[in-house]
Wavefront OBJ file of the C-alpha trace (Angstrom):
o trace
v 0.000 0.000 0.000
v 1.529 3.301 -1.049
v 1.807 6.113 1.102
v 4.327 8.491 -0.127
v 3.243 12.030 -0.320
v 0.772 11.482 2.822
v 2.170 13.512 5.631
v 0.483 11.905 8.704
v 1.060 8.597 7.724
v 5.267 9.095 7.347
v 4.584 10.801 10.894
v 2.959 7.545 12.636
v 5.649 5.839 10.568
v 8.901 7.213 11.428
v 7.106 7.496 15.352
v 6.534 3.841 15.314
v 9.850 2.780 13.921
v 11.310 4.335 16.670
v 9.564 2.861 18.891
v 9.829 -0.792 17.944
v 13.874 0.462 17.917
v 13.248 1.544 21.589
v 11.955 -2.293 22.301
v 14.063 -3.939 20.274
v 17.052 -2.198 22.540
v 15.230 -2.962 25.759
v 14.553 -6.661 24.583
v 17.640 -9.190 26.305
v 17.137 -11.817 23.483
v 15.148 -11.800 20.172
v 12.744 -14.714 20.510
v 8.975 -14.763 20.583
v 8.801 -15.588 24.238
v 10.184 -12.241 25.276
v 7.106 -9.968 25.163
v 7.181 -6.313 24.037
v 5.683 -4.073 27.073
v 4.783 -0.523 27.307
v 7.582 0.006 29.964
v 9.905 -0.892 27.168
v 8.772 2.184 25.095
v 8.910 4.853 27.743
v 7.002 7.936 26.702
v 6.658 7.053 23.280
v 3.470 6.251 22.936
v 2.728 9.340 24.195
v 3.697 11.060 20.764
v 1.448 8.609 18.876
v -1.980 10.063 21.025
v -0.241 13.314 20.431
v -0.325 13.091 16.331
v -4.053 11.532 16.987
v -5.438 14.632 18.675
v -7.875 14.920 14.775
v -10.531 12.722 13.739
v -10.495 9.180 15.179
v -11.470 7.757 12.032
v -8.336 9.629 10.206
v -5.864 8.895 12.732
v -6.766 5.060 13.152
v -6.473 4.689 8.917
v -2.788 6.741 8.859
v -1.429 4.146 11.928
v -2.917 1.184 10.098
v -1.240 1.928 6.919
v 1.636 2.995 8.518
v 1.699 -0.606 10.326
v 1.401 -2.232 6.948
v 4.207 -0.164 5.388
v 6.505 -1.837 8.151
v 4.860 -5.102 7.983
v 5.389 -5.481 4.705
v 8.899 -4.584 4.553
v 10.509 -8.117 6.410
v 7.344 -9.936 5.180
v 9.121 -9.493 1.437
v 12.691 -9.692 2.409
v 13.495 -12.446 5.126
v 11.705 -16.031 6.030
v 9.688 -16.435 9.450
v 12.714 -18.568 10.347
v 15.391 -15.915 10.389
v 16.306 -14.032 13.634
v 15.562 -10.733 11.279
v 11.329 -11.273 11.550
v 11.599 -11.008 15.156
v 10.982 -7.304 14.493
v 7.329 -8.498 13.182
v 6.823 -9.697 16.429
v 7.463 -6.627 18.035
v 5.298 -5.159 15.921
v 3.143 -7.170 16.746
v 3.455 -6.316 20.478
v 3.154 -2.586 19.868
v 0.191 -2.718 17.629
v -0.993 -4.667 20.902
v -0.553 -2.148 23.174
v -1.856 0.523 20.692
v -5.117 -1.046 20.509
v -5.455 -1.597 24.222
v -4.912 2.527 24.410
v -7.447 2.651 21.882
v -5.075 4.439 19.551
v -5.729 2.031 16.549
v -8.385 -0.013 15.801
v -8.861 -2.967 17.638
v -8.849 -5.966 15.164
v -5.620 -4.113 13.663
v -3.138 -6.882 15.062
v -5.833 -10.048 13.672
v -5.502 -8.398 10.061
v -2.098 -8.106 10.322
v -1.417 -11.851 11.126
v -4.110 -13.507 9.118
v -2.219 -12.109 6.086
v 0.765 -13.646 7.570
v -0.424 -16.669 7.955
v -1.703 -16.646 3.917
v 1.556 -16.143 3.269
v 3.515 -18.911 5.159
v 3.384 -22.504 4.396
v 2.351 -24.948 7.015
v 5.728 -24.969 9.216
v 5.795 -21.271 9.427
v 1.396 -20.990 10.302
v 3.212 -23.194 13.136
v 5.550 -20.664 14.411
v 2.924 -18.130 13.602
v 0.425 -19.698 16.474
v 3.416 -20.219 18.940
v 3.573 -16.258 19.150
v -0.723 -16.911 19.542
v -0.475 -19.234 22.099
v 1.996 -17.231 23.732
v 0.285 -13.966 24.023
v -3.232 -15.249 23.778
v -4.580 -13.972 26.978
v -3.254 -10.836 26.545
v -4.657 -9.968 23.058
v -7.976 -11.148 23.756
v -8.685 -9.630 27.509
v -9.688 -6.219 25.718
v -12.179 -5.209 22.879
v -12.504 -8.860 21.644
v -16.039 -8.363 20.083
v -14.762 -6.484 17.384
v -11.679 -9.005 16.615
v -13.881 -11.866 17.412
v -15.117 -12.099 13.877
v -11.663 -12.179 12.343
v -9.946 -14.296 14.388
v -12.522 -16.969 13.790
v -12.252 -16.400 9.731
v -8.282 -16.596 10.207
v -8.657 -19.482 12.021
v -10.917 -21.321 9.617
v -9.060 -20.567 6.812
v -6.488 -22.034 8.027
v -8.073 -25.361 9.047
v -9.249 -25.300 5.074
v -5.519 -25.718 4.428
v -4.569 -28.194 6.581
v -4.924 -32.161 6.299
v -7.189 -33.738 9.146
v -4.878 -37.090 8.913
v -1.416 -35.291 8.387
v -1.647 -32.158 10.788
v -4.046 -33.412 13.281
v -2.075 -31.885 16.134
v -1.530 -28.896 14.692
v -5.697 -28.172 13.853
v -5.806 -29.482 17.568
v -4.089 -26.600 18.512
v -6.336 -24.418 16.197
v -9.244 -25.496 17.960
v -7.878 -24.895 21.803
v -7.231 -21.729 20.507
v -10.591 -20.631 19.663
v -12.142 -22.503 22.393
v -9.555 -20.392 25.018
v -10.240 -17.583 23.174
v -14.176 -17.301 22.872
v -16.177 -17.965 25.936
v -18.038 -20.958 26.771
v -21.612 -19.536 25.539
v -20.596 -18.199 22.667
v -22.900 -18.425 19.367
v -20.186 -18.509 17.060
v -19.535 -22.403 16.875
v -23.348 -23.163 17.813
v -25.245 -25.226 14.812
v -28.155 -22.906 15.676
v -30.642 -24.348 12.667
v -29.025 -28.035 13.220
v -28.090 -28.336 10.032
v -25.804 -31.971 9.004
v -22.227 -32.239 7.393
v -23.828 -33.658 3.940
v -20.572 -32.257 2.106
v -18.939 -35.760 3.425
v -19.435 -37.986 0.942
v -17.826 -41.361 1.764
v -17.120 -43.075 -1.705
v -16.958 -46.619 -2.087
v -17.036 -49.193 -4.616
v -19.002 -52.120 -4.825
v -17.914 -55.571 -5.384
v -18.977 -57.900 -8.641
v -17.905 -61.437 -8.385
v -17.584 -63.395 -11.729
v -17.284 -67.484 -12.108
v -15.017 -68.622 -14.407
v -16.587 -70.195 -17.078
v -15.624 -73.540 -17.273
v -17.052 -75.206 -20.040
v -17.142 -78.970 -19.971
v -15.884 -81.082 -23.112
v -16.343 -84.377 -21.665
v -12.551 -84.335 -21.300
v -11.306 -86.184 -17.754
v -9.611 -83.170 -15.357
v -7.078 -84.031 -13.216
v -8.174 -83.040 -9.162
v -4.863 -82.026 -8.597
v -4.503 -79.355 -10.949
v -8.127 -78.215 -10.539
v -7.477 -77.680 -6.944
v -4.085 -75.811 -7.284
v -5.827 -73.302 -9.225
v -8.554 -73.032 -6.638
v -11.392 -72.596 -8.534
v -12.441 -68.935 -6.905
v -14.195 -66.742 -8.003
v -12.717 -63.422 -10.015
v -13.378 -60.378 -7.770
v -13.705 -57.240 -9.821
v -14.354 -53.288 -7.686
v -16.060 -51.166 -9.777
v -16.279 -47.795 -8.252
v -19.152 -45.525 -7.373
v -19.853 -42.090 -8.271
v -21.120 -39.332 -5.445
v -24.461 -39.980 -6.367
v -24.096 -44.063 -6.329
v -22.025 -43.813 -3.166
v -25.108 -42.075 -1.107
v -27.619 -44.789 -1.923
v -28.562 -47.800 0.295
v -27.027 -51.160 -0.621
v -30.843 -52.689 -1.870
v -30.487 -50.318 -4.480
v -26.946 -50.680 -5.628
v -26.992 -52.969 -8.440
v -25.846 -55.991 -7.410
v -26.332 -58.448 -10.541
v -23.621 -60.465 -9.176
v -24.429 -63.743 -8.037
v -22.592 -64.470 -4.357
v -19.213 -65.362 -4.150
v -18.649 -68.636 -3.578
v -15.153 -71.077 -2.671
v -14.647 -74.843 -3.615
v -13.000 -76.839 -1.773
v -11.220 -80.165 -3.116
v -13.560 -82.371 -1.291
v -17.034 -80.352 -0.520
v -18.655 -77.567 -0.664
v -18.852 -75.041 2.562
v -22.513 -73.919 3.698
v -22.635 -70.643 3.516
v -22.818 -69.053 7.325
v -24.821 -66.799 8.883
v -22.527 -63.608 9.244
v -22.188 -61.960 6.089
v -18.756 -62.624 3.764
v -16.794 -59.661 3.099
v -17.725 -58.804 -0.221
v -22.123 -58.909 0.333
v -21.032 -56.644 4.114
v -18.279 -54.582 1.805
v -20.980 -52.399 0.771
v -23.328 -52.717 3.080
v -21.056 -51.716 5.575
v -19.743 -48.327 4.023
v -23.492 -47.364 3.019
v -24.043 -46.951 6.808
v -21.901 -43.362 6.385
v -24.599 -41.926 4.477
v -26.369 -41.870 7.436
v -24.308 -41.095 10.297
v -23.590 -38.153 8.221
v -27.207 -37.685 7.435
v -29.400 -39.352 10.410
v -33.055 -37.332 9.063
v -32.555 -40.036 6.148
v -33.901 -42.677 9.015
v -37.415 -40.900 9.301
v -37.908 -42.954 6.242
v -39.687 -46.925 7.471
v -37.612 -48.275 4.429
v -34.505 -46.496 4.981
v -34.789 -47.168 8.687
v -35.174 -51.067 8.292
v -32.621 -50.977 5.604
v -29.978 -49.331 8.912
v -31.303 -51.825 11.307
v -30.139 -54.349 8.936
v -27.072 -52.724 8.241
v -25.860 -52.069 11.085
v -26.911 -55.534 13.463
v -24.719 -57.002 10.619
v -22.006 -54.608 11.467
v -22.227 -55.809 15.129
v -22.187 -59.312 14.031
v -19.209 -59.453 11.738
v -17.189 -57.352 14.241
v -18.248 -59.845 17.097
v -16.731 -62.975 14.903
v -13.631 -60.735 14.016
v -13.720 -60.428 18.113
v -13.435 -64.114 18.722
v -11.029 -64.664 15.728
v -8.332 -62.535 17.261
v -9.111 -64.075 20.315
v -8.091 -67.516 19.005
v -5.290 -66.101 18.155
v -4.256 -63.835 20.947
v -3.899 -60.803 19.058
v -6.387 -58.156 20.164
v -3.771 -55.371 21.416
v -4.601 -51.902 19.678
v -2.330 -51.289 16.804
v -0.255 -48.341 18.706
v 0.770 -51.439 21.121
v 2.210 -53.329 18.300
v 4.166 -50.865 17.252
v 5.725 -49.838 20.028
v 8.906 -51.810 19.364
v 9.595 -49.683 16.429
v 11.963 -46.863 16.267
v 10.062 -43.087 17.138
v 9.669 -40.967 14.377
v 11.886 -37.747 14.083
v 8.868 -35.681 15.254
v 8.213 -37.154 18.049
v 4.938 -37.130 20.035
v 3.370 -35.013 16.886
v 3.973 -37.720 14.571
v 3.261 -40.589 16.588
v -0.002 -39.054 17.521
v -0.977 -38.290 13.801
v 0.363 -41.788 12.634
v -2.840 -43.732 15.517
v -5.723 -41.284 14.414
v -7.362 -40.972 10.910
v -10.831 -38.410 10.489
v -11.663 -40.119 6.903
v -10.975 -43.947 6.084
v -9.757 -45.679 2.593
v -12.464 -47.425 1.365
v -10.452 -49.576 -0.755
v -11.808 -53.223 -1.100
v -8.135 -54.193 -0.850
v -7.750 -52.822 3.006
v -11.028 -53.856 3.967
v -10.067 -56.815 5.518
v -6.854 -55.201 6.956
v -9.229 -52.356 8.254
v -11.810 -54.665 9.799
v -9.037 -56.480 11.962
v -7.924 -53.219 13.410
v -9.854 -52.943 17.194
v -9.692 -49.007 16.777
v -10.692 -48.961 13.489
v -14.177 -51.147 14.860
v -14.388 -48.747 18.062
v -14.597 -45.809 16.156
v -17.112 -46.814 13.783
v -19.247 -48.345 16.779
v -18.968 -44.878 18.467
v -20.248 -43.006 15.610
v -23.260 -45.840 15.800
v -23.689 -45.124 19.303
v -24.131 -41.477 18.704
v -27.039 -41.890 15.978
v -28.969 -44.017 18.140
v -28.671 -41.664 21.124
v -29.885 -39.323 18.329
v -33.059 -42.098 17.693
v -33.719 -42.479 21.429
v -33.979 -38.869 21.361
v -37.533 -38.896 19.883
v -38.737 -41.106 21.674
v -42.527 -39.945 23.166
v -40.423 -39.501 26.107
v -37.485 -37.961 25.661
v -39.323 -35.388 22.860
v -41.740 -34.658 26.306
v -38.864 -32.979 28.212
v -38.061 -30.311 25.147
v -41.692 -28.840 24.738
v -41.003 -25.878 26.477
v -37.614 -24.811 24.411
v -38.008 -22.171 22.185
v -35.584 -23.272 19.016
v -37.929 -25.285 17.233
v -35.062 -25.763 14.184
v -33.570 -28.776 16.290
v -36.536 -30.170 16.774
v -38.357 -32.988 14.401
v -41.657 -34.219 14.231
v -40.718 -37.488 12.988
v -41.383 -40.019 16.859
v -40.089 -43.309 17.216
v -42.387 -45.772 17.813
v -42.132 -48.184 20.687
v -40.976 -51.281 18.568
v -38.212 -49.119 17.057
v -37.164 -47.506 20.581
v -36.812 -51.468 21.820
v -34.401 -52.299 19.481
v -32.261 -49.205 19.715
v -32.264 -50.163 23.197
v -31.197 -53.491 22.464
v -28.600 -52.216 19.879
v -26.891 -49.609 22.708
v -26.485 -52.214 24.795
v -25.093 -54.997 22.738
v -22.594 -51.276 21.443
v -21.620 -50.614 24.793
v -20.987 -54.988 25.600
v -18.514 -54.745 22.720
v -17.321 -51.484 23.556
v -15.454 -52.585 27.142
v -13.933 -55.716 25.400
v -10.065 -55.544 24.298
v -7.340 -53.586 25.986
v -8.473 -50.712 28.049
v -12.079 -51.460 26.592
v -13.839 -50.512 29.804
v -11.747 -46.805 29.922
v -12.217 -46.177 26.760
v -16.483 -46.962 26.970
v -16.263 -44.757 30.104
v -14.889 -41.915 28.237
v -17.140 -42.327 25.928
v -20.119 -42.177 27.610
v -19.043 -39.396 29.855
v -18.752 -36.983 26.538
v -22.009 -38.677 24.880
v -23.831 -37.605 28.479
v -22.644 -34.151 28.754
v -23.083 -33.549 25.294
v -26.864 -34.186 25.882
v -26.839 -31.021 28.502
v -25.420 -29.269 25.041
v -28.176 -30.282 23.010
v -30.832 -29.321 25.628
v -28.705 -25.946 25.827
v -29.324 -25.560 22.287
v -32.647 -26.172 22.036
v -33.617 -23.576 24.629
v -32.371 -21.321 21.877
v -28.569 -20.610 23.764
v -29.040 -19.065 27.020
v -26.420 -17.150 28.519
v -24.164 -19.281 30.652
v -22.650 -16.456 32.446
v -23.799 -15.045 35.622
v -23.628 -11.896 36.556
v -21.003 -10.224 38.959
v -21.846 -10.056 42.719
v -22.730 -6.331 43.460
v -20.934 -4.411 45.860
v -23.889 -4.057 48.126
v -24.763 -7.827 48.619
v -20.969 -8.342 48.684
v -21.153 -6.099 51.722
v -24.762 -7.815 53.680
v -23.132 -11.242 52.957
v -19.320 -10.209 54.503
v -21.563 -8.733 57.353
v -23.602 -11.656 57.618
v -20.566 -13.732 58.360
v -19.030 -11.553 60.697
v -22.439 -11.215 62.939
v -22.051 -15.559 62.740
v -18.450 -15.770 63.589
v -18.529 -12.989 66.597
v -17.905 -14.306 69.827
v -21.091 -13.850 71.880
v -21.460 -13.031 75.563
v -21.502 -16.374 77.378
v -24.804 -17.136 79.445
v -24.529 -18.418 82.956
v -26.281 -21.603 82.325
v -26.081 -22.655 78.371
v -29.274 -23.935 76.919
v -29.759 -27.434 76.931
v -27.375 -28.260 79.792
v -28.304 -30.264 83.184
v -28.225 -28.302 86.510
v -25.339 -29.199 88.684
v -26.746 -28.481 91.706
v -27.092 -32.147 92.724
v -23.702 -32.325 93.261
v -23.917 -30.257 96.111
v -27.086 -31.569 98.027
v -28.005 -34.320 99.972
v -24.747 -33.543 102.751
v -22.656 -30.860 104.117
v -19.203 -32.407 101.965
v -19.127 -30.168 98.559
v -18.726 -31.408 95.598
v -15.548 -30.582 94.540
v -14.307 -32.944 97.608
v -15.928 -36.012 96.593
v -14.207 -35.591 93.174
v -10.682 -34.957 95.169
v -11.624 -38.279 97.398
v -8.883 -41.159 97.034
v -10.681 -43.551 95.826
v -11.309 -42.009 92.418
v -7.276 -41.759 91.224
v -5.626 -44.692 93.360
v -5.342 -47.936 92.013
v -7.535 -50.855 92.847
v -5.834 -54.352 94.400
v -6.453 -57.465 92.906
v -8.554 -58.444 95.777
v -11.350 -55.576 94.932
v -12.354 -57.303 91.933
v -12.289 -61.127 93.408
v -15.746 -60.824 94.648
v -17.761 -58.786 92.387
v -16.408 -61.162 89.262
v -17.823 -63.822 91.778
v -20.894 -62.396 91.899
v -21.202 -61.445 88.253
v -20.907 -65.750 87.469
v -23.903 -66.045 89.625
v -25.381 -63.814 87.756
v -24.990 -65.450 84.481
v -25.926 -68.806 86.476
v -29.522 -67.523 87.608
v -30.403 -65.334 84.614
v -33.675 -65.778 83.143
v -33.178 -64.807 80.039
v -30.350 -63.923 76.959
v -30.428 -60.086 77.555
v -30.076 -60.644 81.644
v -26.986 -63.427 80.355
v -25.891 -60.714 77.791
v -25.322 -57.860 80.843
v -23.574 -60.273 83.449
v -21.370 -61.183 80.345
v -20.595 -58.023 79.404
v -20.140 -56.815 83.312
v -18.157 -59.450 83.834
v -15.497 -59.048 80.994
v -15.096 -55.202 81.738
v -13.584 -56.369 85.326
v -12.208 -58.880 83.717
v -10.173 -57.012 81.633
v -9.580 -54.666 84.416
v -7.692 -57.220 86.697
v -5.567 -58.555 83.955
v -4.471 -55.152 83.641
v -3.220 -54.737 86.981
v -2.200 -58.211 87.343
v 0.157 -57.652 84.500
v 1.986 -55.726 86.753
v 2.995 -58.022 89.366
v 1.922 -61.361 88.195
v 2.197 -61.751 84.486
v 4.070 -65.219 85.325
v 1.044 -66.898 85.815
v -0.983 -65.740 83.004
v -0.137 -69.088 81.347
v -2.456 -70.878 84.284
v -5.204 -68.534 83.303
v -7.400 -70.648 80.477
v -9.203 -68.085 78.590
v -10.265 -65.964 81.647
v -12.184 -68.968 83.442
v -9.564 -69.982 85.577
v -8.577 -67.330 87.791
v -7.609 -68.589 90.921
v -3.699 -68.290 90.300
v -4.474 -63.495 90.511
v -5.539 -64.297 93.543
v -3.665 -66.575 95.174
v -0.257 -65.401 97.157
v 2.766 -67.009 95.488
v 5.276 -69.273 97.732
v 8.385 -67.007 98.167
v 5.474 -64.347 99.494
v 3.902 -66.946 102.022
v 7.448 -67.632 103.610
v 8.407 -64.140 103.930
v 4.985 -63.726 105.475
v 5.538 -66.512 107.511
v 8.901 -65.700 108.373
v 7.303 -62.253 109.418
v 4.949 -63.883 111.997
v 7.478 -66.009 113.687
v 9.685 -63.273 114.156
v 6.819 -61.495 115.795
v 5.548 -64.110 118.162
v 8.990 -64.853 119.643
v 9.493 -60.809 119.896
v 5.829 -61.080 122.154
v 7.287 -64.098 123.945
v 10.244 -62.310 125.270
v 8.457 -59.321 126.290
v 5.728 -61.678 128.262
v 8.708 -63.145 129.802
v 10.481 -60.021 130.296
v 7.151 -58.522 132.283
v 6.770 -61.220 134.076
v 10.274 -61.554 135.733
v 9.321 -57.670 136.381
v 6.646 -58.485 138.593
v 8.514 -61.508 140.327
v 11.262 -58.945 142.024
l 1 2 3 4 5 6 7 8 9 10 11 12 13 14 15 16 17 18 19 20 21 22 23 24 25 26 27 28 29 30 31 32 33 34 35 36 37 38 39 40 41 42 43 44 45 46 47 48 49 50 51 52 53 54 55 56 57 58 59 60 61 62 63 64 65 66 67 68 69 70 71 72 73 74 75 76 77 78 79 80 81 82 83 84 85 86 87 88 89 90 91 92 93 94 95 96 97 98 99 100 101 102 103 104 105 106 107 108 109 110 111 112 113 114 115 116 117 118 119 120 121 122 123 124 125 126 127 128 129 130 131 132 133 134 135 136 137 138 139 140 141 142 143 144 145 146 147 148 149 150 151 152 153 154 155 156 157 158 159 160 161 162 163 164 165 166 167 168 169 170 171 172 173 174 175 176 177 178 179 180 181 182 183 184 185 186 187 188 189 190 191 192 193 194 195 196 197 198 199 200 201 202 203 204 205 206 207 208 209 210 211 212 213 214 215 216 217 218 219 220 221 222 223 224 225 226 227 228 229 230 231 232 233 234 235 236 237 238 239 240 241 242 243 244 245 246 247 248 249 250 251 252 253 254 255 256 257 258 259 260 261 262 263 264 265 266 267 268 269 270 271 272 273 274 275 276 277 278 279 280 281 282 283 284 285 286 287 288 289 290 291 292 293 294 295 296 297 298 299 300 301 302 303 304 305 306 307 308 309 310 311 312 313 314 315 316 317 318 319 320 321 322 323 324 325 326 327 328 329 330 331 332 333 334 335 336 337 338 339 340 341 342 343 344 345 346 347 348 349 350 351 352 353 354 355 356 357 358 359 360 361 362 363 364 365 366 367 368 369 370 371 372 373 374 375 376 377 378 379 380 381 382 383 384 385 386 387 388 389 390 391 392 393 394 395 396 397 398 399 400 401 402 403 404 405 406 407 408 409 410 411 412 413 414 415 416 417 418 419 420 421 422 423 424 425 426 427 428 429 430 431 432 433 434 435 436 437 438 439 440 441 442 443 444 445 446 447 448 449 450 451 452 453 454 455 456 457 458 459 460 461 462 463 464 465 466 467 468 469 470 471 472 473 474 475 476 477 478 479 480 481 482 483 484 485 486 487 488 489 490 491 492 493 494 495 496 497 498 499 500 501 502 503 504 505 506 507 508 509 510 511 512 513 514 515 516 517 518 519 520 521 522 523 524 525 526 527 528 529 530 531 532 533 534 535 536 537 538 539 540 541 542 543 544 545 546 547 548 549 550 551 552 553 554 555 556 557 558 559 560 561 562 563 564 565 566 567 568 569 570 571 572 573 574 575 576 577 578 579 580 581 582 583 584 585 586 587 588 589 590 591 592 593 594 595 596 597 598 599 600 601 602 603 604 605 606 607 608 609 610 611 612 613 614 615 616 617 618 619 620 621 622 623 624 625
């Protein structure tokens, strides 16, 4: 965009060069991590609000082409890869801050780099979106309806570019970028009319068996060489056009007889799953409607899927037990974790295990079938159009009356013959589902999304509320923190708290107070082993002369508390003896004195009856003189 001649705009321009010089010299490395801040610039930016003192309108078009003058400069001399284009990033940065300031217009910085992203190839959108993710909060906190718009057309233009199969991290990063970006309620990714993906076609071909015509001569034929060259039938895939590709398999025309293999001694019956050339195109016909599910209003077309897709079921149940027999139902990521990492890394290795759109090849069908994650996927998507079935039931339509978006809505009700089988089909989805490695994780998962995306649906249909509430205002901030401080106050302390028992008992009935019967000795001094001789004693009579079980119960239970009790001071004097004791019955050897303590008691009473013999004698002699 020229400029020359236009005095205002080689004013922002030679003002914002020197600025971005200013940051560039503040800057410690040139990388897009180091951010470009209005501290850098000093008073600077003060000089651009001065030049845009005029009309707002005038002033916002001089700094945009000014911008573009010094965009456009690196963008046609050096690659995104050099350390040069760093200054793009700071330009970046200031046209940041400018908009913030409200100096420019605000979806200024969104033009600049969707232009910049046209112009890069794939690797260098990459290290376009690193500077995104890096400074995403920041250039969305302010004015972000009016840059809303065009950072969801850069953003889709670039997922246009991109391959689903080949850059599948990289449009996963696309997408986490508008969904931090926007917030939750946003309109902008809503399917407001609930309108269906019928751009995906899913093309297949359809498979015409030929016999061989042998004609016979009357001439002998030798078995051996008839069964070395099998005798099979000649396989032949003709493609489909679009239009071929989107109709059921009854009205494909299959002309072709089945195929059929001879064996060198009988023939084999055929069985009652479906061979892989009749469920070849029967299979792939179920796309049309997964991708289309208003098809199934239809009784025909809706018998035609039932048929479909409980053959589906079937043939991946026999695959099931197959690999089974064999042993090999890990996930195909698990097999190939013996093999060397790509250079990529995580990026590749997570592209290489995820594919959006299958090869419908009759040559990989078989090779497709066998592959566990291959079958899970294509289950899910059949778990997610009969969730959409059960939907209308009488039921489940019942609970959307009141909603006001009537576009999501269908007449069409599903009868109750049709609701059993879905029934029947969801279960027999989610059965197969939690088989194989990690089957029941992966079903959870599953189900968790499919059951939260119902509250979306249900969102939907009440024509998208707002999901935001409003702020608190500053006046019931102020009753609630008041509230809580009237609660957590400590409150004067009444004499006698409600609900509490009167202590004056303690005190009545005789002249000792109360705190003196607490202080007596008999509440802190240790029992003897003797104390508790009698009252077990009594407690076995007890037991003997009860009546009845709860009468046995209490002596029991009274019982085994002093029980327990003279153990415990027994242990400290006489836990030699415990051995004598058979399972608390036998309790004589607490309470008996042990031998060395009835001599030394004995000894004791000697010694005192000879001391009163002398002193008899003594008196006695006393009285004699």
């Amino acid at each position: 965009m020229s400029s020359a001649g236009v005095a205002s705009v080689e004013n922002y321009q030679t003002h914002l060069e020197d600025l971005l010089r200013r940051g560039q010299a503040a800057k410690s490395t040139k990388s897009i991590e180091q951010v470009l801040s209005a501290e850098d610039l000093g008073e600077g930016i003060e000089m651009i609000h001065q030049l845009s003192q005029g009309s707002r309108s005038k002033s916002y078009a001089g700094i945009e082409t000014a911008c573009r003058n010094i965009f456009y400069v690196p963008l046609a001399s050096t690659t995104i890869e050099e350390p040069a284009f760093d200054q793009v990033w700071d330009l970046f940065d200031l046209v940041a801050i400018l908009s913030d300031l409200e100096y420019c217009e605000p979806g200024l910085l969104f033009w600049l780099v969707e232009e910049l992203l046209d112009s890069q190839t794939i690797e260098g959108c990459r290290i376009v979106f690193d500077y995104l993710d890096s400074r995403r909060e920041r250039i969305t906190a302010k004015h972000f309806k009016q840059k809303s718009l065009i950072i969801l057309r850069a953003c889709n233009e670039l997922l246009r570019r991109l391959s689903r199969a080949e850059d599948t991290v990289f449009c996963g990063r696309v997408f986490i970028f508008l969904f931090q970006s926007f917030p939750l309620g946003d309109r902008s990714s809503v399917n407001l009319r609930g309108e269906y993906h019928v751009e995906n076609v899913t093309s297949f071909g359809y498979v015409q068996a030929q016999e061989a015509n042998h004609k016979d001569d009357g001439m002998d034929v030798d078995q051996k060489e008839t069964a070395e060259a099998g005798l099979e039938t000649t396989k032949t895939s003709i493609p489909l056009s679009a239009t071929d590709a989107q109709k059921d398999p009854a009205e494909l025309p299959h002309t072709c007889p089945k195929p059929v293999k001879f064996d060198q001694k009988e023939e084999r019956p055929s069985e009652t799953v479906l061979d892989m050339d009749t469920f070849y195109s029967m299979f792939w016909s179920l796309q049309n409607y997964f991708s289309q599910p208003t098809r199934l209003f239809e009784d025909k077309k809706l018998e035609i899927f039932k048929s479909g897709l409980q053959s589906t079921i079937e043939k991946f149940k026999e695959v099931h037990r197959e690999q089974q027999a064999r042993g090999s139902t890990k996930l195909p990521v698990e097999n190939k974790r013996g093999v060397k990492r790509k250079r990529n890394g995580l990026e590749d290795e997570l592209s290489s295990s995820f594919n959006p759109k299958y090869l419908t090849s009759r040559d990989l069908f078989e090779l497709e079938i066998s592959d566990l994650a291959f079958r899970r996927h294509i289950l899910v998507q059949a778990l997610i159009l009969v969730d959409f079935l059960l939907s209308l039931t009488p039921k489940a339509k019942k609970k959307l009356e009141h909603t006001s978006n009537k576009s999501v809505l269908y007449a069409y009700t599903l009868n109750d013959e049709n609701a059993k089988w879905a029934n029947s089909v969801r279960n027999d989805i989610a059965t197969y589902l939690q088989q194989g490695p990690e089957g029941k994780f992966y079903y959870r998962m599953v189900d968790t999304v499919l059951s939260r995306d119902k509250n979306w649906v249900h969102w939907k249909a009440e024509g998208c509320p707002p999901i935001a509430r409003d702020p608190v205002s500053a006046q019931d901030f102020a009753e609630a923190e008041e509230s809580a401080q009237k609660a957590c106050s400590n409150k004067r302390i009444r004499p006698i708290a409600m609900g509490t028992l009167d202590l004056k008992f303690l005190s009545e009935g005789s002249g000792v107070d109360g705190m003196e019967k607490l202080k007596h000795r008999d509440r802190y001094t240790i029992p003897t082993l003797e104390s508790f001789k009698g009252p077990i004693a009594r407690d076995e009579f007890d037991f003997e002369m009860a009546k009845n079980d709860e009468e046995k119960q209490m002596a029991t239970d009274a019982r085994a508390s002093k029980l327990w009790r003279t153990l415990r001071i027994a242990s400290k004097s006489k836990l030699n003896v415990f051995d004598k004791i058979d399972d608390g019955n036998n309790l004589k050897p607490l309470f008996e004195p042990e031998k060395d303590e009835v001599k030394e008691k004995a000894g004791i009473n000697g010694a005192a009856e000879e001391a009163k013999e002398d002193a008899v004698n003594a008196a006695t002699q006393d009285v004699r003189e």
